[in-house]
Structure formats: C-alpha cells, structure tokens
N, C-alpha and C positions, 0 to 999 in steps of 0.2 A: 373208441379211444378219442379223446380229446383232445388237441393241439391248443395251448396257449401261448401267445407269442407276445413279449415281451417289447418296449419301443424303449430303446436305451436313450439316454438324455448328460447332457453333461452336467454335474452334480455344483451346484455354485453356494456361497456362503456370504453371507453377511458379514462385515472386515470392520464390525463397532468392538471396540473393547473398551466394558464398563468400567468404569473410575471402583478403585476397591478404598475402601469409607467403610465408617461409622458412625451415627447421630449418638453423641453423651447429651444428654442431661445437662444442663448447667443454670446457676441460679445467679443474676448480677444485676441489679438495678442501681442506677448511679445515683439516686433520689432528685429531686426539682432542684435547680438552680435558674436567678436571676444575675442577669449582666447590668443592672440601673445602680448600683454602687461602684460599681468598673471608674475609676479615672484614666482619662485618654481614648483612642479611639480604635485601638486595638482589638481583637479579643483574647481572654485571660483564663489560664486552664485553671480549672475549676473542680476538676474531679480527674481521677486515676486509680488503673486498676491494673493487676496481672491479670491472664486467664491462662490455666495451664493445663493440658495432661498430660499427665507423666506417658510415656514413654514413644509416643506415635512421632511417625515422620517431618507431618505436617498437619495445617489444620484451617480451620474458615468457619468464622461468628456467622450466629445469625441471631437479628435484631426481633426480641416480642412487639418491637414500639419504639417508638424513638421520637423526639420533637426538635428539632434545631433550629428554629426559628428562622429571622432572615440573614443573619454571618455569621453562625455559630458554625463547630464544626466539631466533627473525631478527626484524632490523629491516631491510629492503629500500627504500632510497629512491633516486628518479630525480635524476641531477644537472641534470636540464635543467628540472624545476621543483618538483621537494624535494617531490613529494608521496611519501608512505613506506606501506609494508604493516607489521603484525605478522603471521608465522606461529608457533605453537605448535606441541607436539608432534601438539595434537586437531586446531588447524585446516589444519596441511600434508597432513593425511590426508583434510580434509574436500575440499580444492583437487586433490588428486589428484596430487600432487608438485609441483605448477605454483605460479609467483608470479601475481598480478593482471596486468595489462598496465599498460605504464608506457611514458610518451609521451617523446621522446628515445631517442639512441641508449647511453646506457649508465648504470648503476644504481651505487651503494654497496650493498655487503650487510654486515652485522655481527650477529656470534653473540656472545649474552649466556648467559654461564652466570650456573645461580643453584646458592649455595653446596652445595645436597645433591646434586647431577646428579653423574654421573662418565661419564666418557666420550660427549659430545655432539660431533656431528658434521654436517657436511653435504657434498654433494657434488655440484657443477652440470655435467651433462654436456650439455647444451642449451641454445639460446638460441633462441627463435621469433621469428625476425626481420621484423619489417614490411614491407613492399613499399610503394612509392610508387604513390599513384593509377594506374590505366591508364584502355583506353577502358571509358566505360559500357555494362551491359549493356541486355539489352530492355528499352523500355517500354513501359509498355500504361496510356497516358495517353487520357483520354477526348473527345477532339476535338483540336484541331490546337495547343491551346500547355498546358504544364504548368502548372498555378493553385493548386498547393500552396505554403501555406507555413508560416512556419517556426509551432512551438508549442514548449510547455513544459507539458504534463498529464505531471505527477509518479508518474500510475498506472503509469505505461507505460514501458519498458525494451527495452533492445538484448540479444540473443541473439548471442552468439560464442563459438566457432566452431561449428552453421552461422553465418548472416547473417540472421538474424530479427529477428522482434520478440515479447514477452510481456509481460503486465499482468497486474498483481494484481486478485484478485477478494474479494469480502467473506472469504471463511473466511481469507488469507492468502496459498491455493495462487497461482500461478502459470498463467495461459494461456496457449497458442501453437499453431500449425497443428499436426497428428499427423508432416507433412512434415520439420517441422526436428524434434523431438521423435525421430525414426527415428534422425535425423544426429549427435543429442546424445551427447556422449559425457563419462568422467568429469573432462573438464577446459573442460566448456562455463559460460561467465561469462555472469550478466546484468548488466547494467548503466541504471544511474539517471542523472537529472543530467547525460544528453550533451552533452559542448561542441561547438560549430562544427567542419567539418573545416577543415584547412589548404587555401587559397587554390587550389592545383591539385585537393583532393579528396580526401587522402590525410588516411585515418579519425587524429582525438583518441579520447582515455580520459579518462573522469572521475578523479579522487582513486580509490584503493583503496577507501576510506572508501563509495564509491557503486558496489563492485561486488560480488558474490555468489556463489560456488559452488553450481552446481546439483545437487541430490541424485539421480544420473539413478536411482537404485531407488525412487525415488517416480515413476517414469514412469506413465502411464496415458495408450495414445493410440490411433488409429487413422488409416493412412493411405490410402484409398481411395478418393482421388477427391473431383471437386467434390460437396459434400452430405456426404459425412461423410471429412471433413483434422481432424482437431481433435487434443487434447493437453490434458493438465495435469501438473503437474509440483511439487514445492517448492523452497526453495534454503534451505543453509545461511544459518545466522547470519552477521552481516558479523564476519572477522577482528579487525578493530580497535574497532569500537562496540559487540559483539554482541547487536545488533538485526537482525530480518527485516525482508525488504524493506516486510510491511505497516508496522512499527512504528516504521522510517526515516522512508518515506517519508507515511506518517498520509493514505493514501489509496487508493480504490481503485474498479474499475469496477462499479457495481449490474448485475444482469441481468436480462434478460426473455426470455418467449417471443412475438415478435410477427413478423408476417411482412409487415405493411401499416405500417414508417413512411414518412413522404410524400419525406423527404431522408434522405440515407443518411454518416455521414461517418466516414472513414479514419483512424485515426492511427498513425503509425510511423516506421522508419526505414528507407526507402526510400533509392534511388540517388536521385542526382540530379550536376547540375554543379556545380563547385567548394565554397563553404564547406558549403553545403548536403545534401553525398553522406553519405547513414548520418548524418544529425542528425537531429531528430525534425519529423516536418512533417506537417499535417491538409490535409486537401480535404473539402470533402461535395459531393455532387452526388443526382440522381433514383433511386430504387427502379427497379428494372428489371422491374417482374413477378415478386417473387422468391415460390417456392412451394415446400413438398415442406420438407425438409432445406435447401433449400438458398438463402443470401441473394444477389441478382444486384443488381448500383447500377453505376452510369457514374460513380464517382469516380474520380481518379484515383491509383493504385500505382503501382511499379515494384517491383525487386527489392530483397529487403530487409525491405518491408510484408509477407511469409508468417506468417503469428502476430497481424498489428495486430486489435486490437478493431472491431466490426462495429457505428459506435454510430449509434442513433436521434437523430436531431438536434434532435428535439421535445423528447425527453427527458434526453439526455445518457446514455443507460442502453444498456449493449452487449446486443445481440439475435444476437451471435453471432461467429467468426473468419473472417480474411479467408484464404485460402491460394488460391486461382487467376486467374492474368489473363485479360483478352480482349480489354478496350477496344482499339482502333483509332484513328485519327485523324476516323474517317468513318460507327463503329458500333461494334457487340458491347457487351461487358458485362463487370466484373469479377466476383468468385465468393467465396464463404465458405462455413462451413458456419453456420445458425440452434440456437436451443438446442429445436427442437422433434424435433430428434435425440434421442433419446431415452438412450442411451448418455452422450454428450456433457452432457447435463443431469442426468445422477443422476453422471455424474464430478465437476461444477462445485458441483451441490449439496449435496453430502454435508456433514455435520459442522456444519452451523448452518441447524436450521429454524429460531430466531433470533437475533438477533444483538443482545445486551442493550449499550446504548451507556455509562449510568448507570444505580446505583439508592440514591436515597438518601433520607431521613426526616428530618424535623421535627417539633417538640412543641409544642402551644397549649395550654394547662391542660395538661388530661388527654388530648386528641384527640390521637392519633399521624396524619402524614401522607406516605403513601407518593407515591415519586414517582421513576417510571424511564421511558428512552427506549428505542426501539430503532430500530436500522437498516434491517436485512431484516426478513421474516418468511415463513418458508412453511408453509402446512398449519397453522397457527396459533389454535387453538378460542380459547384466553385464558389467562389467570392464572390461579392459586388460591391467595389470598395467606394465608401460613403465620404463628403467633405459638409462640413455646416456651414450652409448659406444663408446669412439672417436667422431666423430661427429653425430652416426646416433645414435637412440634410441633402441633397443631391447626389449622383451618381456620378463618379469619375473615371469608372475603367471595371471590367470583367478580368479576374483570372481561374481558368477552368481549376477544377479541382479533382482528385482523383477516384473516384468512387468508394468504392471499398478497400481499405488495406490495414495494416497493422505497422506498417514502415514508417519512420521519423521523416516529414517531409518540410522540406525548407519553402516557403515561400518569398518573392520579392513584388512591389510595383512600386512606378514610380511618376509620381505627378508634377507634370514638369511648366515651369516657368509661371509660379506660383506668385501671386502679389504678397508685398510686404504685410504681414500682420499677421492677430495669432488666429488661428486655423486647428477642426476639431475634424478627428476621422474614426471610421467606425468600421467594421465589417460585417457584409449580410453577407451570410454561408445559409444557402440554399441549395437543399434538397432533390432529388432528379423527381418528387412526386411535389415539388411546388412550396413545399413547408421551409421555413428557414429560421434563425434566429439571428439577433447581432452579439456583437462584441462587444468588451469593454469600451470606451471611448478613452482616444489619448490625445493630446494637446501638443500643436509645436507652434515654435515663433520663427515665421521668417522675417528674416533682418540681417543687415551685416554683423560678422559677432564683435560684440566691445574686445573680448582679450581671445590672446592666445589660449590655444587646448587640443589637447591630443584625448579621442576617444578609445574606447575599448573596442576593440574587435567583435566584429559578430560574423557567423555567430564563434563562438567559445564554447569547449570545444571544438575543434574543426576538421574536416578531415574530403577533401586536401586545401578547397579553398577559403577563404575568406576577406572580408572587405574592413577596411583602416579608414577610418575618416578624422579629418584635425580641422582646426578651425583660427583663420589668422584675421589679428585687428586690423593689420596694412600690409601692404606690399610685402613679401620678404623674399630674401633665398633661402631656399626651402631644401633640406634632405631629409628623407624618411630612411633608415637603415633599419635591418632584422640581424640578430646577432643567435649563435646558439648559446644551450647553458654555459659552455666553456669563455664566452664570451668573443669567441673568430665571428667576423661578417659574415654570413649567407649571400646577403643579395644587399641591393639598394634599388630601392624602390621609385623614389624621389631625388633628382638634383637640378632644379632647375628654381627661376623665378616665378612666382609664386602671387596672384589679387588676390588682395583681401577679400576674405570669403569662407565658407565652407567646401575641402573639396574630400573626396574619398577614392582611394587605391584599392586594385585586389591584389591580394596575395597567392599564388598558386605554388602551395609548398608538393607538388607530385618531386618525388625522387629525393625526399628527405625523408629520415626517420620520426618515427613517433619521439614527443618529449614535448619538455619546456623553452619557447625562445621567448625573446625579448624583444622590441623594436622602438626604437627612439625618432624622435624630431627634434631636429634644431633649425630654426628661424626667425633671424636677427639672433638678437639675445637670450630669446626661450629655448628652452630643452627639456622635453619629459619622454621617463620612459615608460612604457606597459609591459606584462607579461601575457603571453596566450601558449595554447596549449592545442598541439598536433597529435589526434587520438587516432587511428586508425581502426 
C-alpha cells in the first residue's frame, strides 16, 4: 500500500477584473484641411462629425492617423452628458491614438485648425464599445456578507484597461500590483473622481478632465507572486488641464515600512452589485499574521482591488499593495506585497528623501526668519541654511532634521542682526550618507518698512500655535487683538508702544476650539484685519 500525502496550501487569486468591451468597426476620415485662409489667430473648426453606436453604455475612439500640426486640435464631446476631451498633436501621441472614455453611446468630434497648420487630418477606424454589466466575478469577501462601502479618498484611481486600481504616492509616481502593470499597455487610463455605476452595474467615466494616460515606459514592476506583485508607473499630464494627477488631485498616500498594524484597511475599485461595481469603496478588517514581504488582513476585496493601497488604519499611511485573494466565507486571508520588499521600496522611494511643502522668510528689525514645512523625509541628517555673500553662498546655522518619518514637520531659524540690504537664502538638506540637494532660493530686504502692514500668519492652518508679525513705518501704540467668529476678544496680544520696525507675536490658542478667528492691529491711524484658522 501506498501512502500519499498531500501539503495543503492556501488557495490565493488574482483580484484584476477585465474591462467588458467591444472593438466595432467604424469608417471616419475628416479629409485634409489647411488653416492659411483662417483670418485672425485663433483656430477655426473646420470639420465635424457624430460617431454613434446605438445602444452600448459608453465608448472610446481610436485614431488610424491623425496630423494636427503645430495648434490645431480635436474637441471630442459626449452627447449624453457634454463632458468633452482636448487632444493635440502632443497629447494624441501621449493617449496612444485613443480618446478618454466617454459615457453614452455616441460623441461629437471637431477639428479646429489654426491658421499656420496645413494639411491636419484625422481618421477614426475604431470604436471600443462598452458592454453592459454581466454576472460578477470571484469574491474573496471575508466572512459571510460584504461590509464595504462606498468612499471618496481622491489619492486613489481606477486602472483601465486591466481593471485595477493605483494611487499616487508622495514623489507623484503612480502605484499598482506588478499583475495589472504586465497587462498595461499604451492605451491604459487612470482615472480620479469615479461616479457610481449605473443601476444594473455597468461601469460610468469620470469627465475627461479626471482621466490620464499612462506613460507605460515608465514601467517599473515585478510579477511573482504573493510577497513580491508590485508596480510603479507615471501618467501623462491631463489633456485639457495639464496637470498630474498629484497636482489635480493635491493628494496623495504617505508610506511605511511596518508589518504589525493592528487593523488593516482596503481601498479601491472592486466588483461589486449594482451602483457599487468598479466605484471606489474601503473595508478595514484584522492583520492576519502578516510577515516576510508579504501583508495578509481579512478585509474584504474582490476583483478590481489588484493595485489598492495596503493602508494602516492607525495611521492612514499605506504599508504596502494589495494584489492576491483568499478570504472565504468561513477563513483564509487576503495578500499584498509590504514595502519591506526591498526592490519595491527603493522603486517608491526614489526622487524625494524630502519633500519641502513651503519655504518662506520674514524680517523683524534686522532678524531674518526662516520658516519651511515638509512632508516626508527619509535619511534626513538636517538643513544647512545658506545666505549669498557676493556671489557665493555661505553657511549661517545647522538645523538637525529628522530622519525618516511621514509626519508634517514645522521648521524655524533665525538669522539675527542682519545688515541693511537685500539678502538671498537657500537650504541644503543633507543626507545622513553625505548626498544633499538645495532649495528654491528666496529673496528678502532688510530695511526699515516704509508703511504700515499686518502679515498673515504662519503657519495657517495651525494647531495650537502660531506667529503674527506686522510691520510699522514709525513709532506707534500698538494693539494686536484676536477675536472669535462671533466676534468677542479672546486675548490681546499687543498694547503697548511700539519702534518702527518689523516685529512678530506668538499666539498659543491650547484651550480654545477649533474654527475661524480673526486678529486685527491698530497703530496710530492703521487698522487691518486677517483671518487664520485653528485646525486640530
């Protein structure tokens, strides 16, 4: 008798779900036009066209050819809810011959020449036609009912065609599983600002305005398995705003390396039934033991989430991508890879050991005062804060900096008893292995100020403190007040006599509420007031 023994394994799946489409046929050539008759310097549409199929959800041209010379352009708009594209001659090459996706079944197109172009043309031999909702695919929900719902975190973006998901991370790039990242190709869109699907199921498209062409030669991925699925990638400028997606959307996921947070939580654009399929929707659920490379949690996916961020629920800060199912009704576990992948974390971190938010300067007499935020930081020894002497720069003070973190951190220095005149400063942020970079350079004038002025607070938001600086032509008596939005005093800050000069107050609002206050100055005859805002 033979004994075979079996090594049981926990059974994991791939969480891509295919865009459902179909390529029609379609015949459209706009024929040659020249812009050298054009009066004015505009350019002047020139040609127009519907494209229609009857009955599909939605739909996405694709270009046999196209010439738009040097400012010609298409304007692409959907008759079923007027949202429109610009392509140019840069950005139909950056889309890869393809229009954005447009919800309805049929578009306006018009070619605008502009008067130096000669010979601009286009020519639509495709149409990617939508499919109507079918049955949903696997899910790998973790106990017996699905408890996702819906969100709206603006980092985070839909991948088509595959059927993923990616989020922007501090440098700008782009994350997603190495799994859709294989499948990208040069007509894969991200998209922001998902609306609901339609009632049966069958995928909406944000505005043009909220989609992206992704630059697949900025690929960087790897697909092998749960522990190391990852990807990074970037995306062209948006066609009609030309902004990235970080500078659209003004946000984006912080990272870590941790392999112990206590809750684990998902977001993305998973299947799901009716309005809900491919919209954006969060679960957090338990850590599963996760170790190695690799993150395990009982939140609930489905297909679709391959690419959502792996985020720590303590923190709101992603420790890593989601790319394999497991959960069951009754056990297992979903899958990602962690950023303690080492490959995977010199992909994400490259290009910003920091990340300088503001940097800006104020003058009190003679005191210069520096004052910058930043974002990230990694590997971060500190400053070495720079002043222009003649032509070269000099070194006027050290402030340490904090290694590695993800926390907003406030900096301050201050370079004191400064001579009259104008004055440039700079910051070298240096590295604990010796590498550094500088800063923008900013410019101030010390001198006494000609007129009265009240500045703005910084920083703004605040929470709890912050510094008030004003600036007097001569002598005056001087009161600074803070009032709430009801308009009662708080405090008074200021009352006494006052040299001409620059000077600055701190405010320490500990034991007041969050909200909007006010705070005015009057001296002599001047009175201004500002608004700042106590965010906790």
């Amino acid at each position: 008798m033979v004994l075979v023994f079996f090594l049981c394994t926990p059974v994991t799946f791939s969480q891509m779900d295919e865009l459902l489409f179909r390529v029609e046929r379609y015949d459209l050539n706009s024929g040659y036009h020249n812009g050298t008759g054009i009066t004015g310097a505009e350019p002047v549409q020139v040609f127009s066209a519907v494209v229609e199929v009857t009955g599909i959800p939605w739909l996405r041209l694709h270009f046999a050819d196209a010439y738009l010379g040097e400012k010609s352009y298409l304007i692409i708009r959907s008759l079923y809810d007027e949202r429109w594209q610009k392509l140019d001659a840069v950005s139909i090459e950056q889309w890869s011959y393809h229009s954005a996706y447009f919800n309805g079944a049929a578009v306006e197109i018009q070619l605008f020449a502009a008067p130096q172009d000669q010979n601009i043309f286009f020519v639509i031999d495709e149409v990617i036609a939508g499919e109507w909702a079918g049955d949903e695919i696997y899910f790998t929900i973790c106990g017996p009912v699905d408890e996702r719902d819906f969100s709206f975190q603006p980092a985070t973006g839909r991948l088509l065609s595959p059927g993923c998901t990616g989020w922007i991370i501090p440098n700008g790039k782009i994350v997603s599983a190495g799994h859709c990242l294989t499948s990208a190709s040069g007509n894969t869109v991200l998209q922001f600002n998902v609306p609901q699907s339609l009632p049966g199921g069958t995928l909406q498209h944000p505005g043009p305005k909220d989609q992206y062409a992704v630059n697949v030669s900025t690929n960087v991925f790897v697909n092998s398995g749960v522990g190391n699925d990852w990807g990074v990638i970037e995306a062209f400028p948006n066609s009609i705003t030309n902004l990235t997606p970080i500078q659209a959307q003004a946000a984006f996921w912080y990272l870590a390396q941790n392999l112990n947070p206590d809750s684990i939580r998902i977001t993305g654009y998973g299947t799901a039934s009716g309005i809900r399929n491919r919209a954006q929707q969060t679960h957090v659920g338990p850590n599963a033991n996760s170790s190695g490379t690799t993150m395990r949690y009982r939140t609930d996916t489905t297909g679709g989430n391959l690419g959502s961020p792996v985020i720590d629920e303590a923190t709101g800060v992603s420790v890593g991508v989601h790319s394999h199912g497991g959960c069951t009704s009754s056990g297992g576990n979903n899958n990602g890879t962690n950023f303690f992948n080492t490959a995977f974390w010199n992909a994400v971190d490259q290009g910003i050991p920091v990340e300088l938010m503001s940097f800006t300067a104020s003058v009190s007499n003679k005191d210069v005062t520096l004052n910058w935020l930043t974002a990230t930081e990694t590997n971060n020894l500190g400053f070495e804060i720079e002043r222009r002497s003649g032509d070269d720069f000099i070194s006027v003070g050290f402030v340490p900096g904090n290694g590695t973190t993800t926390s907003v951190t406030t900096y301050t220095f201050t370079d004191y008893a400064v001579d009259e005149g104008s004055f440039s400063y700079r910051l070298k942020q240096v590295d604990f292995d010796g590498a550094f970079e500088y800063s923008q350079v900013i410019n101030v004038e010390v001198s006494l100020p000609q007129l009265f002025a009240l500045e703005q607070n910084f920083p703004n938001p605040f929470n709890p403190g912050t510094k008030i600086s004003f600036r007097l032509a001569e002598n005056a008596q001087v009161t600074l007040n803070v009032f709430d939005i009801l308009g009662s005093e708080v405090v008074t800050l200021v009352n006494e006599l006052k040299e001409a000069g620059t000077h600055s107050v701190e405010f320490n609002a500990s034991g007041l509420p969050s909200g909007v206050y006010f705070y005015r100055l009057n001296a002599g005859s001047f009175s201004e007031t500002k608004k700042m805002i106590l965010l906790r």
